[in-house]
N, C-alpha and C positions, 0 to 999 in steps of 0.2 A: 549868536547865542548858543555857549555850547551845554548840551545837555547829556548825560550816559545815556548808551544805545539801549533799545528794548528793542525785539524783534516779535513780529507773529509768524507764527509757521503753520501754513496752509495748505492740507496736503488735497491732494485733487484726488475724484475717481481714477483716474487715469495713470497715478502713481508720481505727476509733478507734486513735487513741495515748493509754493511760493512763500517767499520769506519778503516782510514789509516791515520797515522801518516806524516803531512806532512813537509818537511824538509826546513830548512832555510835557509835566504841570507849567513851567514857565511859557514856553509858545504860548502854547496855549489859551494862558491867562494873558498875553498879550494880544493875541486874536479877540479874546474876547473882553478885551478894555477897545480895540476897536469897531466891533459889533455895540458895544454900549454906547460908545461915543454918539452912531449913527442913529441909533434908536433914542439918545438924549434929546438930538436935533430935530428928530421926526415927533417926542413926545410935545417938544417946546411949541413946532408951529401946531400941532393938535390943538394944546391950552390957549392959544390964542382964537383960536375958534370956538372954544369952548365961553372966552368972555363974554360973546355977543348974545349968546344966550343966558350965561349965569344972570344977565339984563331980566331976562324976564321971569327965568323961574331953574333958580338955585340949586333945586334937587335934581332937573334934568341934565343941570348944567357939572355938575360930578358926576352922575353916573355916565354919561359922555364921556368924560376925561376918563374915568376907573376904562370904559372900554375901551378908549382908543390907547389906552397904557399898555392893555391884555392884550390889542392885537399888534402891536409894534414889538412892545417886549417877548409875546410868545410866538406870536406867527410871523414875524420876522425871519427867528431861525426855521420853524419849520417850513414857510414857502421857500426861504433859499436851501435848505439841505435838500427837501423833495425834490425841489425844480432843476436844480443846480447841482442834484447830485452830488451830495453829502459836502457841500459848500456852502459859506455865508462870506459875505466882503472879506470880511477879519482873515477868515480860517485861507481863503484866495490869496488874501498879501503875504501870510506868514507858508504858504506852499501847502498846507494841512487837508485833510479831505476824511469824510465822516463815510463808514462801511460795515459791511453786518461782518462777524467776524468770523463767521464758517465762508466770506468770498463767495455768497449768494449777493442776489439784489436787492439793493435796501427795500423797505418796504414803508411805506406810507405810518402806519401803526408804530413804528421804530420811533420816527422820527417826531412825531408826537411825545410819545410818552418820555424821550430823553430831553427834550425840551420843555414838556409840561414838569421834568423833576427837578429843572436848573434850579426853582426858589430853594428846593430843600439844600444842594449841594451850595445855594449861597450864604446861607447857614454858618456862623451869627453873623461874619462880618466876611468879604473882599473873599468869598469862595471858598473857607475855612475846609468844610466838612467834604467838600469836592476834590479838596487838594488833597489832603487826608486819607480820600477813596481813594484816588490815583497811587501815590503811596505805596499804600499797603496793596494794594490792583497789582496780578504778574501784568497784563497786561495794560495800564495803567488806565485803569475806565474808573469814573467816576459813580454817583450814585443811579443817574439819568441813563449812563452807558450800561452799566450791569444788568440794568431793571430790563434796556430794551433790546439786549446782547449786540450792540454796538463797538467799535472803538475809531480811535483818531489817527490815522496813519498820515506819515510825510508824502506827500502829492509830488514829487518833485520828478522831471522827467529823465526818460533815461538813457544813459551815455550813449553815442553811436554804436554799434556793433562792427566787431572788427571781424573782416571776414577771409585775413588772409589766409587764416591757416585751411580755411576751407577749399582753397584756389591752390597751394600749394603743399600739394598730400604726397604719398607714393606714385610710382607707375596708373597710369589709367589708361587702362587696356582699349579703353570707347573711342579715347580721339583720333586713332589712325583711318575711323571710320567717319570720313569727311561728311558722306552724303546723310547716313544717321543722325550723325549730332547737329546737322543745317534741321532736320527734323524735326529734334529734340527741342531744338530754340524757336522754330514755328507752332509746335503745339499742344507745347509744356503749359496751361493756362499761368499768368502771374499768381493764382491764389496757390496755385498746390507748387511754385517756384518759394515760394512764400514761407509757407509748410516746413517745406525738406528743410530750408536754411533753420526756419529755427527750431527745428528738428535738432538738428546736425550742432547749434549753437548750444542747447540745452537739454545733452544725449546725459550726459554725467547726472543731473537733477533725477531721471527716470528712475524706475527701479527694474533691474534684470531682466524681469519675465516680460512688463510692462516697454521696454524698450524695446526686445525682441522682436514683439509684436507688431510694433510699431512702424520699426523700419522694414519687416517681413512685407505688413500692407501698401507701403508706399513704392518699395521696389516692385513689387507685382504690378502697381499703378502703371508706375512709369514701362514697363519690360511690355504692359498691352499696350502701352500709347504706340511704345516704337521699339520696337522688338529686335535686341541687339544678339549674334553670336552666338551662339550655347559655348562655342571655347572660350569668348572674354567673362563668360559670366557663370559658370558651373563652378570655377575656381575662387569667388571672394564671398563676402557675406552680403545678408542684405544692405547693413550701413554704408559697406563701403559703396552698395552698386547707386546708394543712394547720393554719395560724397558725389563720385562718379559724373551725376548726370546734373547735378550743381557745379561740380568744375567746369561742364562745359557749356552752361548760362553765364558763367563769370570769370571766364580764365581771361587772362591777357590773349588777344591778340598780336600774334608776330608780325605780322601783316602793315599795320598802322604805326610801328614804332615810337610810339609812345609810352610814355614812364607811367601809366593807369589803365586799372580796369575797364574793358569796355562794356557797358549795360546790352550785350549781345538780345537781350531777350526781354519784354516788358516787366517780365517776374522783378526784375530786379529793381526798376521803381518800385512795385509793390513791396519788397522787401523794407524802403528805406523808409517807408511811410510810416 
């Protein structure tokens, strides 16, 4: 199903801008003709419960049915988006995922009130006045989305990271220094191995000042862990000293002759995870 891109852009304190693909009226309404499907099936064995009492007394036997409609129909979506983190079956099969749109955490109130506003966006007929929101929406939110500053982004995972260029930089003045860099890959922890790469992956996103910063703290990091040189390291900047000490968590081994990277260091499962 092909639809024109919409994107959100989301810029972080920290000066990343995440850009998310956002998903359209069509998906969408096919998510949610299978949300409906499942909530048809759950209203039907409802009303059969409901005839054993319409048996005895008629008016308990509707208002039954009227709430178990409310809680299928409305709390459906909202215990799967809550629980399920802005997911419901539908939105799971078509890859789609419901989030506050300033990239905080959805909140419980959110996901109420956009689901308690579906009746209005179903308006008159097959979603009319929803599809209409979306529309005219930059972001394409509907009437329920606007109300609760939600939107619908593609869930969809993402591609492996390619990390050669990382491993294959200039000169690295660190590796002639054998017993350091056995150091380096005993107590470099995986989370801040972790860090630097997608540091190093996602330096172009930062902004300027915010990048400088960045790889200024993490090279200091690494220089107290294991303290290289003052002549390999007064000479390059902080990025590179941070490239540096990722080339030697993930450089090829000459040693093993093999045509692949060796995971010298646990960081680097942590990376692929």
């Amino acid at each position: 199903m092909r639809e024109s891109s919409a994107q959100l852009r989301i810029r972080l304190p920290e000066g990343v801008a995440i850009r998310l693909q956002l998903a359209g009226p069509a998906t969408r309404m096919v998510a949610f003709l299978v949300d409906s499907a499942i909530t048809a099936v759950a209203s039907s064995l409802a009303l059969r419960t409901t005839d054993l009492v319409r048996f005895f007394n008629q008016d308990w036997a509707s208002a039954l049915y009227i709430l178990g409609f409310f809680l299928f129909y409305i709390g459906y979506g909202i215990g799967c988006e809550y629980f399920w983190k802005g997911q419901t079956l539908g939105k799971w099969m078509l890859g789609l995922r419901v989030m506050d749109m300033t990239g905080l955490e959805l909140q419980f109130s959110q996901v109420v009130i956009r689901n308690l506003l579906r009746i209005f966006d179903q308006l008159p007929a097959l979603g009319l006045v929803g599809g209409l929101a979306m529309l005219a929406s930059k972001h394409r939110q509907r009437l329920g989305d606007l109300a609760a500053g939600t939107v619908v982004i593609r869930d969809r995972q993402p591609e492996p990271k390619d990390l050669s260029g990382l491993v294959r930089s200039r000169y690295n003045s660190f590796l002639p220094h054998q017993i350091l860099c056995a150091r380096v890959r005993k107590l470099v922890p995986p989370e801040a191995c972790a860090v630097a790469v997608e540091a190093l992956l996602r330096r172009d996103e930062l902004d300027d000042r915010a990048r400088v910063q960045l790889f200024d703290e993490m090279a200091t990091y690494f220089q107290n862990l294991v303290p290289f040189p003052p002549s390999d390291t007064e000479s390059i900047t902080s990025e590179q000293y941070v490239r540096n000490v990722v080339e030697i968590l993930y450089r090829r081994t000459a040693q093993s002759g093999l045509n692949r990277r060796e995971p010298v260091s646990p960081g680097l499962q942590a990376s692929k995870r």
